[in-house]
C-alpha positions, 0 to 999 in steps of 0.5 A: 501520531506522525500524521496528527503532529505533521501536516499530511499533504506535506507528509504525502510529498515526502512520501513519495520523493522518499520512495523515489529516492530508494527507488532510484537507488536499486535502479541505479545499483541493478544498473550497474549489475546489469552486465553480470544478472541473467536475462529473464529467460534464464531466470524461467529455465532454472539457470540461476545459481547462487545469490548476489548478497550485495544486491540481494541485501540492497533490495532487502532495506530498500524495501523495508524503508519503502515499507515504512514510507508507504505505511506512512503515505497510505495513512496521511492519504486517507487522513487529508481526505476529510480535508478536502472532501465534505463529511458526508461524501466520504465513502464515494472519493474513498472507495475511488481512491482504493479503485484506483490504488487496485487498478494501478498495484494489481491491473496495470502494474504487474502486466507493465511491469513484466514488459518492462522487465523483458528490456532489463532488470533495471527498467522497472525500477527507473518508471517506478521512481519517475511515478512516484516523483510525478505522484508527489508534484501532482500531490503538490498542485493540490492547494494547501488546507489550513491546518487546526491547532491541537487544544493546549493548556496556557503556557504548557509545551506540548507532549512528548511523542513517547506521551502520545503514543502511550495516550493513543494506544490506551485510548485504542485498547480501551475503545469497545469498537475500534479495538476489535475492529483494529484486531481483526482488520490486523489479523486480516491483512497478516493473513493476506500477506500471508496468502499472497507469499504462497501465492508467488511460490506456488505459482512460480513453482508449481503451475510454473507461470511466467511473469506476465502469466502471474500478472493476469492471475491477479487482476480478478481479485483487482477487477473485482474490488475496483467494482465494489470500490466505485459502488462502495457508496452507493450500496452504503447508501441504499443499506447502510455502512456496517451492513455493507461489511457483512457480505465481505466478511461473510465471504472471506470466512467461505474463502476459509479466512477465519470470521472474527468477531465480539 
């Protein structure tokens, strides 16, 4: 509903400087916490004891909102594609732009992230908000599209956005293929969030892997949907889009995720 009211490249923009912001500002408060955290030595020998509850609390809401922000970034990105792309080259910039996200979040990230961290809890936390503020100025130098004007009657104001959240989730429900197809791709990601919860504990506390170690247990799953995003549009190409999903879907139900369908 945001991005149908708003304009997305000036939504990703503020995304992003959002992020940088909240970003920023657990830098700025691990920063000045520095002097009593443990190095991460201590943190992989067990010799951490208790929660600081300020900190602990700031992590907690910064996260949420940078929850919020990327939910909102992730849906204007995908949305501002079409606007910038022709329709029929779609597929092919999309599956870039998820190989890229991959490479970046899962890659490269994890690895950079666990160097950085060697130098202080902070340093991290500092290069995260300098990419999000270089991701918004470089969104930025992207020319502006003209936006197209919703359809209104003569003289009436626009609806409320209570109105349209009502219209869209009922014009949602009431859709035969996007409601199960928006059901299952909900109850997928909850059980990969799911999966990559337990994920960090069993590594951390079971195969007891250091921070670099955890990072490379990653990049498998990243190569490999770096790969099948760089040849997403070809291979829709060559058999068709909902073929393609079906080699996905039937692998996910082998890895012991439940196959949902009509």
């Amino acid at each position: 509903m945001i991005t149908d009211r708003h304009d997305r490249r000036t939504l990703i923009i503020a995304a992003n400087l959002i992020r940088s912001v909240l970003t920023l500002g657990v830098a700025f408060v691990v920063l000045s916490q520095q002097g009593i955290l443990p190095d991460p030595d201590a943190v992989d020998a067990g010799a951490v004891l208790g929660t600081d509850a300020l900190l602990y609390s700031m992590v907690l809401f910064a996260t949420l909102l940078l929850g919020f922000a990327e939910v909102l970034y992730d849906n204007s990105a995908q949305t501002f594609m079409p606007a910038i792309v022709h329709a029929d080259r779609l597929e092919k910039p999309n599956g870039r732009l998820w190989s890229a996200d991959l490479v970046s979040n899962i890659v490269a990230g994890p690895p950079l992230g666990a160097l950085l961290l060697v130098a202080a809890f902070s340093v991290p936390f500092f290069v995260d908000a300098g990419t999000f503020f270089i991701s918004a100025v470089l969104i930025a130098l992207i020319p502006a599209t003209k936006r197209v004007p919703k359809p209104a009657s003569a003289g009436a104001a626009p609806p409320s956005w209570t109105t349209e959240l009502r219209i869209g989730f009922r014009w949602l429900w009431n859709h035969e293929l996007l409601r199960p197809m928006a059901t299952i791709l909900g109850l997928l990601n909850m059980l990969g969030t799911m999966s990559t919860a337990t994920m960090v504990l069993f590594a951390q506390e079971v195969l007891e892997t250091s921070p670099t170690e955890f990072a490379l247990l990653s990049t498998g799953g990243a190569v490999g949907g770096a790969v099948g995003g760089w040849t997403a549009s070809q291979i829709a190409q060559r058999i068709g889009s909902g073929p393609s999903l079906y080699p996905t879907l039937i692998d996910r139900s082998r890895r012991g995720r439940p196959l949902f369908s009509r």
